[in-house]
C-alpha positions as CSV (number, residue, x, y, z in Angstrom):
1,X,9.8,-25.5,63.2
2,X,9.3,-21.8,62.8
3,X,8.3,-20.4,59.1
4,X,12.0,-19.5,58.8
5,X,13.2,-23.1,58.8
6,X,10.6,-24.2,56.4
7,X,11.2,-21.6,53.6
8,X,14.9,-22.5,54.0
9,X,14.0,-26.5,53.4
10,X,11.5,-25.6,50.8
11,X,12.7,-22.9,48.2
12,X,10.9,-21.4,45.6
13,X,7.5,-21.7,45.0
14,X,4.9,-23.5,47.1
15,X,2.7,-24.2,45.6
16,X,4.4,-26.3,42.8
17,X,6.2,-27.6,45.9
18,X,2.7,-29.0,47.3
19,X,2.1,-30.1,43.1
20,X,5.2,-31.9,42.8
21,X,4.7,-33.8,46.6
22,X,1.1,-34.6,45.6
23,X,2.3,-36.3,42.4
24,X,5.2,-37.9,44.0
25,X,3.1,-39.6,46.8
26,X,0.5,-40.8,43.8
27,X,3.1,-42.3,41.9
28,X,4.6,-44.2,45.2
29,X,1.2,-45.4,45.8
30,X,-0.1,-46.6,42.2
31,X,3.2,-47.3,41.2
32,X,3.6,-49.9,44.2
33,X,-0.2,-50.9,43.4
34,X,0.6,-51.6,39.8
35,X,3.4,-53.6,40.0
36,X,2.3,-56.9,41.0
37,X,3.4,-58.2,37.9
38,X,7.1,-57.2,38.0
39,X,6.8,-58.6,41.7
40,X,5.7,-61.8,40.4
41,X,8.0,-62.3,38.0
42,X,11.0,-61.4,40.2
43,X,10.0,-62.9,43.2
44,X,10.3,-59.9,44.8
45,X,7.8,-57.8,46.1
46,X,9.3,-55.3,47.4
47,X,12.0,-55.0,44.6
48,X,9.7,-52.5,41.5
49,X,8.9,-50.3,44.0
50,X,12.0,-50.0,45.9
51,X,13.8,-49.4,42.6
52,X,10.9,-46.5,42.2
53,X,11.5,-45.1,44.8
54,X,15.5,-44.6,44.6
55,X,14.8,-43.5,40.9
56,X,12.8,-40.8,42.3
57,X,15.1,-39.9,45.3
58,X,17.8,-39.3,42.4
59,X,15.2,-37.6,41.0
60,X,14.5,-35.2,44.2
61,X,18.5,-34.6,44.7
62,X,18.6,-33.4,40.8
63,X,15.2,-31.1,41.7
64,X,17.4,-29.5,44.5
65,X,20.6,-28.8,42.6
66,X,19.0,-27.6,39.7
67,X,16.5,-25.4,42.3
68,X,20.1,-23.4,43.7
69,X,21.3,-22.2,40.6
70,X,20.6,-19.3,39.5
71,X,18.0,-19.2,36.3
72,X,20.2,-17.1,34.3
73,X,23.3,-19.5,33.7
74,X,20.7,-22.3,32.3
75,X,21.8,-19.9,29.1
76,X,25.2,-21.7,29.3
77,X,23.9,-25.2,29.1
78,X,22.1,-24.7,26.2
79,X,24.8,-25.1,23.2
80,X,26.2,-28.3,25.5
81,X,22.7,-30.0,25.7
82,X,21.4,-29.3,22.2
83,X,25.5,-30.6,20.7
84,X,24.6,-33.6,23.4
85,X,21.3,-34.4,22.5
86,X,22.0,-34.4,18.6
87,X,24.8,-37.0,18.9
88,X,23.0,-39.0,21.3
89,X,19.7,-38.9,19.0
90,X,21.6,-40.1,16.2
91,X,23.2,-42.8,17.6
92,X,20.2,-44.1,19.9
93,X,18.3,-44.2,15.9
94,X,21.8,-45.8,14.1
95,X,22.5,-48.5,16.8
96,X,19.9,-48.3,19.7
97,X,18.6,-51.1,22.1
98,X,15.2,-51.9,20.7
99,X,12.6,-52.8,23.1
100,X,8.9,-53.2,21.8
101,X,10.2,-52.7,18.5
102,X,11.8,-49.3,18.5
103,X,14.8,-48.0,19.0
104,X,14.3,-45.3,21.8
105,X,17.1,-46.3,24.4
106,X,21.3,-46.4,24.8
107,X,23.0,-48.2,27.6
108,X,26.0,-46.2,29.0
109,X,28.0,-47.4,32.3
110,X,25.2,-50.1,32.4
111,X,22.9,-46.8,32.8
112,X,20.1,-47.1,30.0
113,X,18.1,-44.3,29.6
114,X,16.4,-41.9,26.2
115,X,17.9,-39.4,24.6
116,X,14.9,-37.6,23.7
117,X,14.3,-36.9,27.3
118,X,17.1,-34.9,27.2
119,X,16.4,-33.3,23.8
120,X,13.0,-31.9,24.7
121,X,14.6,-29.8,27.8
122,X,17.5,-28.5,25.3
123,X,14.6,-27.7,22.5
124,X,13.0,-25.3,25.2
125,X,16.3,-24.1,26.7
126,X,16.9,-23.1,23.2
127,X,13.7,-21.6,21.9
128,X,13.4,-19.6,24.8
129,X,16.9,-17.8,24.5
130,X,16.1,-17.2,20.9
131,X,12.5,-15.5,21.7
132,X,13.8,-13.7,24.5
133,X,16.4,-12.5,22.4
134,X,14.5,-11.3,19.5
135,X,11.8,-9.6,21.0
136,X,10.6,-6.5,20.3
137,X,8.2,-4.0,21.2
138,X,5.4,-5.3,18.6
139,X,6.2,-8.8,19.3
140,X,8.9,-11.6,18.3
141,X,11.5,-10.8,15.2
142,X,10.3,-12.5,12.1
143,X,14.2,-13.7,12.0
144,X,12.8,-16.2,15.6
145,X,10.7,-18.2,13.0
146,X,13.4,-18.6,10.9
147,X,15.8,-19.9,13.5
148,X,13.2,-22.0,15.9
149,X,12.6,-24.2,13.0
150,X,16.6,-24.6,12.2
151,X,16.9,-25.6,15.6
152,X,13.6,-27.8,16.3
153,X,14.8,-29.8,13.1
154,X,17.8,-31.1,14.3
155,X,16.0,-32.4,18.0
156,X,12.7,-33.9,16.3
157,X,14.1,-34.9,13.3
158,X,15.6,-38.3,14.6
159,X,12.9,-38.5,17.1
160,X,10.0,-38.6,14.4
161,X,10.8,-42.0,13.2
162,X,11.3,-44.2,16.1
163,X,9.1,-42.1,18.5
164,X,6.0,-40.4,16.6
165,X,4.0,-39.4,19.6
166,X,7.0,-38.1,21.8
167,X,7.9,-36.3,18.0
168,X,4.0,-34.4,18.0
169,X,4.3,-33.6,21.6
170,X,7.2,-31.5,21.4
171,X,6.2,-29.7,18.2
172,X,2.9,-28.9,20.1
173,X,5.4,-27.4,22.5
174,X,7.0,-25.5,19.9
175,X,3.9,-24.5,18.8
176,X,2.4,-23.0,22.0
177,X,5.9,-21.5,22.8
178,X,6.5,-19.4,19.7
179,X,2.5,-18.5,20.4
180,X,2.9,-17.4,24.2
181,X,6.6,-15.7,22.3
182,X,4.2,-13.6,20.0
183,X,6.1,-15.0,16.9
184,X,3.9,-13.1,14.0
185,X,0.3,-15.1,14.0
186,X,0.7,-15.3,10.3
187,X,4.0,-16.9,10.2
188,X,2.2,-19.8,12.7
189,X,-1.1,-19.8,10.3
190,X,1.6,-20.7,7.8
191,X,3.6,-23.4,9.4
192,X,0.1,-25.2,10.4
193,X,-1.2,-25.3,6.7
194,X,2.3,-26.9,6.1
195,X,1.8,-29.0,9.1
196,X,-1.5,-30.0,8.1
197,X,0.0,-30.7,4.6
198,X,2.9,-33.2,5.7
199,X,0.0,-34.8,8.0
200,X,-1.7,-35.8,5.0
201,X,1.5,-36.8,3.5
202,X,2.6,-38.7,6.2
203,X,-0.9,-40.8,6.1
204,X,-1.2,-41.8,3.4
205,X,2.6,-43.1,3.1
206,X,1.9,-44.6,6.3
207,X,-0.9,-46.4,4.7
208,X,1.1,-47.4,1.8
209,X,4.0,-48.3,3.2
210,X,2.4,-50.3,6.2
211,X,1.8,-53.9,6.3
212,X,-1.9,-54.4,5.6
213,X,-2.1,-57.9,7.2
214,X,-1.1,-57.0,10.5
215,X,-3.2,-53.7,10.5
216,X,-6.2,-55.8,9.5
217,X,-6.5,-59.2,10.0
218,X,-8.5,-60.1,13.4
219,X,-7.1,-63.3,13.4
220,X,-3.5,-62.0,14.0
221,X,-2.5,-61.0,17.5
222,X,-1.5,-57.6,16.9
223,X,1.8,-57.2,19.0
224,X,4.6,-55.4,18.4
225,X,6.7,-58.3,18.2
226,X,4.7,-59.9,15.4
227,X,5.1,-56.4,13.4
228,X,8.7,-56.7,13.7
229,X,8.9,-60.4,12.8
230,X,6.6,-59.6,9.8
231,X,8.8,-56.9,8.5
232,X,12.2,-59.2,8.8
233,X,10.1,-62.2,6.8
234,X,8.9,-59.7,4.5
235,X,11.8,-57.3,3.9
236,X,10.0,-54.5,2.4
237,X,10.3,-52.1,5.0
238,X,13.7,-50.3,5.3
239,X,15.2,-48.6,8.3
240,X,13.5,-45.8,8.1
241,X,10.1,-46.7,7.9
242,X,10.3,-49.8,10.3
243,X,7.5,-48.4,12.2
244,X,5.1,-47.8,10.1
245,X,3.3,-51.4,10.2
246,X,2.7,-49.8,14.3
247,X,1.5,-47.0,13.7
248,X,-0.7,-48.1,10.4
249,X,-2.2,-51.1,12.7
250,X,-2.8,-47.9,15.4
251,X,-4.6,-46.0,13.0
252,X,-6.8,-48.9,12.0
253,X,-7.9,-49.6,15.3
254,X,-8.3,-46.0,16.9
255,X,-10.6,-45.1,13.9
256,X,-12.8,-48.8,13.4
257,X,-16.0,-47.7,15.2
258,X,-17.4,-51.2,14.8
259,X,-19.5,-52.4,17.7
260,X,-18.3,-55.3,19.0
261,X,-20.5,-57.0,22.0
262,X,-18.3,-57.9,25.2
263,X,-18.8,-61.5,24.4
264,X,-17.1,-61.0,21.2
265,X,-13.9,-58.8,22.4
266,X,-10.9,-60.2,21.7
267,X,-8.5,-59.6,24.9
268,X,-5.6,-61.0,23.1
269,X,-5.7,-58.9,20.4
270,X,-6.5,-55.5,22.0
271,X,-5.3,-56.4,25.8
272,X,-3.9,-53.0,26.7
273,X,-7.4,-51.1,25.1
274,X,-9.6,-53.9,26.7
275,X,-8.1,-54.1,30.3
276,X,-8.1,-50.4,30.5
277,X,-11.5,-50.1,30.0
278,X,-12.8,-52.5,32.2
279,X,-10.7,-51.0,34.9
280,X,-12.6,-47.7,34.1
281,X,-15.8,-49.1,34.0
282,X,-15.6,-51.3,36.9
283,X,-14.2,-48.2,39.3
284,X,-18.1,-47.9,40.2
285,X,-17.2,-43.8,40.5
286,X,-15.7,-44.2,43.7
287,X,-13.3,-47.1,43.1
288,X,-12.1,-50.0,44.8
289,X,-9.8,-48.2,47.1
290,X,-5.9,-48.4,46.8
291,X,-4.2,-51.2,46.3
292,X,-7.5,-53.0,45.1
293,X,-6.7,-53.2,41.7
294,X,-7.4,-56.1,39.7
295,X,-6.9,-55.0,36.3
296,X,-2.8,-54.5,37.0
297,X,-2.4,-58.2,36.7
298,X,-3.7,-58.1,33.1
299,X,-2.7,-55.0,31.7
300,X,0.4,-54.3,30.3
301,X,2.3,-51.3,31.3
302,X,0.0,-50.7,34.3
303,X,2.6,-48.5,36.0
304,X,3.8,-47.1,33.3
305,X,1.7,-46.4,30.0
306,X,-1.6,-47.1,31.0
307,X,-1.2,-46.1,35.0
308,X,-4.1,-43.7,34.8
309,X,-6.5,-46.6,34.1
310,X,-5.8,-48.1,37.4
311,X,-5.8,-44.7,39.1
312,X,-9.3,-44.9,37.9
313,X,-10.1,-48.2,38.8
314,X,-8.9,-47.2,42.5
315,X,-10.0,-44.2,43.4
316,X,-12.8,-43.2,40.6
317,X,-13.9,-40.0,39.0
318,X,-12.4,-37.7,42.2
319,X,-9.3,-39.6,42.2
320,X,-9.2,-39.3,38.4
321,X,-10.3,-35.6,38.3
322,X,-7.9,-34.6,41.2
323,X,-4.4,-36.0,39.2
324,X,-5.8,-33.8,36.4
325,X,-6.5,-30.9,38.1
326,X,-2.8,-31.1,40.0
327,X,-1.5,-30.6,36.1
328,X,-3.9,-27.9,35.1
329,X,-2.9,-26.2,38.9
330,X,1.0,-26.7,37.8
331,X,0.5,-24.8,34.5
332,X,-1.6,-22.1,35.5
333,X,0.9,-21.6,38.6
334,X,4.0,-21.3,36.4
335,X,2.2,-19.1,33.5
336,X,1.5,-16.6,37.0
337,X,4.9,-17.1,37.9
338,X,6.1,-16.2,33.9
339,X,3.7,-13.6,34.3
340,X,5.6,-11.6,37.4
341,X,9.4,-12.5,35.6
342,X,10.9,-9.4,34.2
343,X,13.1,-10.7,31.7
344,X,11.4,-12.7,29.3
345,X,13.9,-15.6,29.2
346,X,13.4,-17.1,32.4
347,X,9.2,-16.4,31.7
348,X,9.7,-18.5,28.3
349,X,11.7,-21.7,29.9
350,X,8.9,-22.0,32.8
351,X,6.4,-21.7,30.5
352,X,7.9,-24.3,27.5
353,X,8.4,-26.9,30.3
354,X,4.8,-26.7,32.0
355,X,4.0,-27.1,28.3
356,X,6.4,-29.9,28.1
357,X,4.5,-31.7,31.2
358,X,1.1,-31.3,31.0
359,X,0.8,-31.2,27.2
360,X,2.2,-34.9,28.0
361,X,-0.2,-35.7,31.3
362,X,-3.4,-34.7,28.9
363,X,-2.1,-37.0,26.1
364,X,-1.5,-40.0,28.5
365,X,-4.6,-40.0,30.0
366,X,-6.5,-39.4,26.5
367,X,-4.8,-42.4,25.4
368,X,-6.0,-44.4,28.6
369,X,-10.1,-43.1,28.4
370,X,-9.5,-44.3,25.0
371,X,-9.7,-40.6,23.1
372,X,-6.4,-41.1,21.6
373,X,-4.6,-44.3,20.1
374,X,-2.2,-46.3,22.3
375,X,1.1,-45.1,22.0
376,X,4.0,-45.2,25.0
377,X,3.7,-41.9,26.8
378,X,4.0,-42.2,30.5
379,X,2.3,-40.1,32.8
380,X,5.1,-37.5,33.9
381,X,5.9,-37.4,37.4
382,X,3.5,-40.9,38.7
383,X,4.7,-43.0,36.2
384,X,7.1,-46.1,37.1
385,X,10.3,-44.6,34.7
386,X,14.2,-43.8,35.1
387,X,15.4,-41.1,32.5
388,X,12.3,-39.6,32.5
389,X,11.4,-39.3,36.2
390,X,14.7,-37.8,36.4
391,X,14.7,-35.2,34.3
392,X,11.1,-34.4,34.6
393,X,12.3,-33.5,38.5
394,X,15.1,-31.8,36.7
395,X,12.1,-29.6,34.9
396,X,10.5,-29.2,38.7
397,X,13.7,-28.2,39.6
398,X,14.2,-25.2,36.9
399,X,10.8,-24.0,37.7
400,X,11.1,-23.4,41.6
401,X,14.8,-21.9,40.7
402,X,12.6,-19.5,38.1
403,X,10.6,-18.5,41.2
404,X,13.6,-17.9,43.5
405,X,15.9,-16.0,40.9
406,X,14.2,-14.7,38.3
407,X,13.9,-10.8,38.8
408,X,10.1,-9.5,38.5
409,X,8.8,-6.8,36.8
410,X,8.5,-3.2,38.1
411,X,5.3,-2.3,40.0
412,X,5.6,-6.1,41.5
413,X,7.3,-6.1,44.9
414,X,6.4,-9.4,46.2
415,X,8.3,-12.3,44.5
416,X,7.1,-15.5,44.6
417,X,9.7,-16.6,47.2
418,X,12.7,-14.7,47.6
419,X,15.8,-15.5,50.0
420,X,15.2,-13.7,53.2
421,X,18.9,-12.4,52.1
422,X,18.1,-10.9,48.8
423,X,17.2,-7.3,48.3
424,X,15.6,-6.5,45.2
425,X,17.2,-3.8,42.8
426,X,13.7,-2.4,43.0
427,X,14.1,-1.6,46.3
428,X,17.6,-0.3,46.2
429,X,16.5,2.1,43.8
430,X,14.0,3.6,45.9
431,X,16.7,3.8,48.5
């Protein structure tokens, strides 16, 4: 096969081509490692990972659709997705299926899926048309401030309360976007003093509101399903705040410093935090090899939430270091790609969804070393998911389509990867 034939199969950029493979292959592997627990449950082996691996071959056919259009008409799906996601936000938070005590999912044509998935890619779509529209010569309009926050309101509004973490990762997003979109550094300083403000707020109703028994008493297996029973005896927690016993009992445990001896370690209390780290600290640096697992059987979410544990536990520190570094290699890759983009739209979107993915990838694997309290952030990309598999292809997608379309500034004649049947208006000029 000559180079011809390969550019045509693989368009756009390499190498987020060779990232996206190398994460896809991980997730096939842990994902089929991890799920030994489904399998035993079913009765079917075969079964998790089978339903894996369709998800992600939906998820490859969306990449490739997405990757042949043209960046510039992404503009047209913005007011449909953001109109989309609002509804569908709204409804998942009014009459959602609750699983693990929150209402994050909605069943439609027997197809369940989250509708914040989709909200973070229309929050980007959207930010980045209104930077790229108000710049100027000495940076963003202070008018972008103004409507970024109009706009971020109405996506991470409804999130906030049934999904905090998903909620903070996408205002980090924001965050970095209207940085890398030179918003005015004092109108940021600003909006993080009130951010640090409404933190403060925000803890200390959280510890008001929340159910002290269930954040503090050892004696209690701390579940989600024993918050949620607590809050229907109790009824002192309306809709709103239904959470707040999770993320109060959360807080209690990420920040209790206590020493407790291995002996004394309650496994059914903190299974998840427990489990992971013996999987960490019995990977002897090298690991056990795939497959060898031995943790999965115990841990919950193993090939999901907590799949970076047993990434650990299998293939060690290089294994571990290598899934970390294909994330840091995917966001410097696109912020060189941005860099090349002459218009600034196109340079915005690939740059709010490499935020959107890795920002993610850092926070999942915090969670699982133990640098950040348990919350239920997959790992984008290696994760066992549906909706967000998809659409984080979908993201993949956009990117290499950024690389193929997306005209580059003057001075730079080679694109990342051009058709063989475009001429650039660069060169025509010179003509």
């Amino acid at each position: 096969m000559n180079n011809r034939s390969i550019n045509n199969i693989f368009k756009g950029d390499k190498v987020i081509w060779m990232v996206f493979f190398f994460l896809c292959i991980i997730s096939i592997i842990e994902v089929y490692s991890a799920s030994s627990s489904l399998s035993y449950k079913g009765g079917n082996y075969w079964n998790p990972i089978l339903k894996h691996v369709g998800t992600l071959a939906v998820g490859w056919f969306m990449m490739i659709v997405v990757m042949n259009i043209k960046c510039r008409y992404f503009k047209l799906a913005t007011p449909i997705l953001l109109f989309a996601s609002f509804i569908l936000l709204i409804w998942v938070w009014l009459a959602g299926e609750t699983t693990n005590g929150a209402n994050r999912w909605i069943s439609f044509l027997g197809i369940q899926f989250q509708p914040s998935e989709l909200g973070k890619g229309a929050l980007v779509l959207a930010i980045s048309q209104i930077l790229s529209a108000m710049q100027t010569d000495k940076g963003a309009d202070k008018k972008a401030f103004r409507f970024i926050l109009i706009v971020s309101a109405f996506i991470i509004g409804p999130i906030v309360f049934e999904n905090l973490s998903t909620a903070m990762l996408i205002s980090l997003t924001v965050l970095l976007m209207m940085f890398v979109g030179r918003v005015p550094l004092k109108q940021i300083g600003k909006l993080l003093g009130v951010c640090a403000l409404f933190a403060v707020f925000c803890f200390a109703l959280i510890m008001l509101v929340g159910n002290n028994e269930a954040a503090t008493n050892p004696k209690q297996t701390l579940t989600e399903q024993t918050i949620q029973e607590t809050q229907k005896e109790e009824g002192t927690i309306d809709k709103l705040f239904h959470r707040a016993d999770t993320w109060k009992a959360r807080i209690y445990k990420f920040f209790d410093n206590k020493y407790v001896a291995p002996k004394d370690f309650d496994l059914d209390k903190d299974a998840q935090v427990g489990h992971a780290n013996i999987a960490i600290a019995s990977s002897n640096v090298v690991g056990k090899g795939p497959g060898n697992s031995t943790e999965r059987d115990f841990l919950s979410q193993a090939f999901s939430d907590f799949i970076y544990a047993i990434i650990i536990e299998e293939t060690g520190i290089v294994g571990a270091a290598l899934v970390a570094l294909l994330y840091i290699v995917l966001l410097f890759r696109t912020g060189k790609i941005a860099n090349k983009c002459e218009n600034s739209f196109p340079a915005f979107l690939a740059m709010g969804i490499s935020f959107l993915l890795v920002t993610q990838a850092l926070f999942n694997m915090a969670v699982a070393v133990g640098l950040a309290p348990v919350t239920g952030q997959p790992l984008p990309l290696i994760s066992k998911g549906g909706t967000s598999t998809i659409i984080n292809c979908i993201y993949i997608g956009a990117l290499l389509s950024i690389s193929r379309f997306a005209k580059q500034r003057a001075g730079d004649t080679r694109n990342v990867s051009m058709p063989s049947n475009n001429i650039s208006e660069q060169t025509i000029a010179h003509t």
